[in-house]
Residue, then its C-alpha position, 0 to 999 in steps of 0.5 A: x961583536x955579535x955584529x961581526x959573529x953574524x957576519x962571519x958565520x954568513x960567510x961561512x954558511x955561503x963557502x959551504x953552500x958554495x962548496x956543496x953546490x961546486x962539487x963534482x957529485x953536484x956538478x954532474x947531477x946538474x949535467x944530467x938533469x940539464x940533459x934530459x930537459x933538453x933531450x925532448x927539444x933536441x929531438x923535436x929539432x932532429x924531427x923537423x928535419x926528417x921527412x915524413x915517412x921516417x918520422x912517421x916509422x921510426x923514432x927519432x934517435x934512428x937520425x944517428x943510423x939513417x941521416x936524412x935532412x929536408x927542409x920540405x917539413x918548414x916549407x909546408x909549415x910556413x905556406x899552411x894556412x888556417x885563416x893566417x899563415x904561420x908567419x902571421x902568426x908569429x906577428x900576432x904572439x909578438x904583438x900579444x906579448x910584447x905588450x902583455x909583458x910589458x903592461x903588467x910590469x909597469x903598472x906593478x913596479x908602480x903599485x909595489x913602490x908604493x906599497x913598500x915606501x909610501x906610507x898611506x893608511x891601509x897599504x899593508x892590509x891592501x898587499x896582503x889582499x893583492x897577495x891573496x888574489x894569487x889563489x884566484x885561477x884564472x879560469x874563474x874570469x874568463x866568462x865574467x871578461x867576456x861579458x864585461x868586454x862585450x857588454x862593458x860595465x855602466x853604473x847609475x847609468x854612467x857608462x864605466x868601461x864601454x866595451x868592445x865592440x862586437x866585430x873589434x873582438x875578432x880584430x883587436x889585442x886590448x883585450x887580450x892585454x887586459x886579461x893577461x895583465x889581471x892575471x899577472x899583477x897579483x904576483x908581479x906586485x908580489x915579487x917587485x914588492x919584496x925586491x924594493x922592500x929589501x933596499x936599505x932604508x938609508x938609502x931612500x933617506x938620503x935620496x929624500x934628504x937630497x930633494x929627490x921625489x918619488x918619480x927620480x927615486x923610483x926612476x934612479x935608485x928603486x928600478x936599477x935596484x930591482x932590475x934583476x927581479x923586473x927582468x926575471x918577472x919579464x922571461x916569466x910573464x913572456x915565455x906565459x903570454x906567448x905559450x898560452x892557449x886558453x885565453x887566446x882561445x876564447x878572446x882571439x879569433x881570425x886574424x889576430x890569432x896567436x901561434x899557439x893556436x894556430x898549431x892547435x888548428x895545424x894538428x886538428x887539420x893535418x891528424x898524424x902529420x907529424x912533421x909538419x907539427x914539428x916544424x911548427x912547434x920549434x918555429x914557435x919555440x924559437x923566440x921564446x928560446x932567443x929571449x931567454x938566452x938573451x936575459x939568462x943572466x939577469x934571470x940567474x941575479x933576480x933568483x939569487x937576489x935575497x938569497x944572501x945578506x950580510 
């Protein structure tokens, strides 16, 4: 009976929030916020195509009054060069991250099966120091990167992590792999952990029970199972790795560079031209944009995902 009252009274809780969430108070407090997050974007996208002494006189909303469209703003921007073009660029952020995604979620989808459904001693006192790690700003390892990346790590004489070489720093990706995988597994680990720990313990039991291993159930029933948490981590980490400055900064240079920096180098060398800056910035807001948009609705599953049981 008390079963059946918990379950009732769930139900009734989500048909008011349902209803709440569904009003038309709440539904135009969500067209309103919805607008003004994206005006500065619709803006940015009518200022690209403005010509430079319009946007350098008037805002951008005068477009309505005067329309002027040009794409002379794109042409300079993708023939401008700062050791690469903004094409190359654009190759570099994708090839950053791709792999600066992808690496931290394999490597904490694995340790956080772990840490939930196989029972090893200490593993609950490992989570909590994974956890904690989160308080960790990045900033703190950056200088101890560098020098372990250049110099590498030797102990007793035995070489641990050779290092990179000091050319391959300008022409090579692994270590910028490696700086933005540190950063993302603590809370990576930390959300794929609480999605395989909700999977009903039932469940794994008969999967155990049928001669499954940890590789098929992981592969079979915990991935498919968290897959709305992976794909959400995923958008996060990518639209993270491909706004980045900071690390790109410090570990790329050349080549390689990403192009976050080399809109930074495009604003240093162009001053107040502005519309070359926009037409580079919605150029490097384009992919991140078609990502979003192409895993909308697992990201909306991965954040309602444990909102609601019964």
């Amino acid at each position: 009976m008390s079963r059946l009252t918990s379950v009732a009274g769930s139900t009734r809780a989500i048909r008011a929030t349902h209803k709440t969430l569904s009003s038309p108070w709440a539904t135009a407090g969500a067209i309103v916020i919805a607008a003004l997050w994206t005006l500065p974007t619709f803006g940015l996208f009518l200022s690209s195509f403005r010509p430079a002494e319009d946007i350098t006189t008037s805002g951008w909303w005068t477009f309505f009054a005067h329309p002027r469209v040009t794409l002379d703003n794109y042409a300079a921007t993708l023939t401008a060069t700062s050791g690469i073009t903004v094409p190359q660029a654009l190759i570099n952020s994708l090839t950053i991250t791709i792999p600066g995604a992808l690496i931290p979620i394999t490597v904490a989808l694995l340790a956080a099966y772990a840490l939930a459904w196989i029972d090893f001693p200490g593993r609950h006192l490992l989570f909590v120091a994974i956890f904690a790690m989160q308080i960790v700003p990045l900033q703190m390892l950056l200088v101890p990167l560098l020098r372990l990346y250049t110099g590498g790590l030797t102990v007793g004489g035995v070489a641990i992590f050779p290092g990179f070489a000091a050319n391959s720093m300008s022409d090579g990706f692994a270590q910028v792999w490696l700086t933005h995988t540190m950063s993302a597994l603590p809370l990576a680990i930390f959300m794929l952990h609480n999605s395989l720990s909700a999977i009903p313990t039932e469940i794994m039991e008969a999967a155990r029970i049928d001669g499954a291993g940890h590789g098929r159930i992981l592969r079979s029933i915990a991935l498919p199972l968290a897959m709305p948490t992976v794909a959400s981590y995923a958008i996060f980490q990518f639209l993270w790795v491909w706004n980045d400055l900071l690390v790109s900064t410090i570990f790329t240079t050349g080549k390689n560079a990403p192009v976050t920096k080399i809109l930074a180098d495009l604003a240093g060398m162009y001053g107040q031209q502005w519309h070359l800056l926009t037409a580079g910035t919605f150029l490097a807001i384009i992919v991140p944009l078609i990502v979003f948009f192409a895993l909308q609705r697992f990201f909306v599953r991965g954040l309602l995902a444990g909102s609601t049981k019964g």
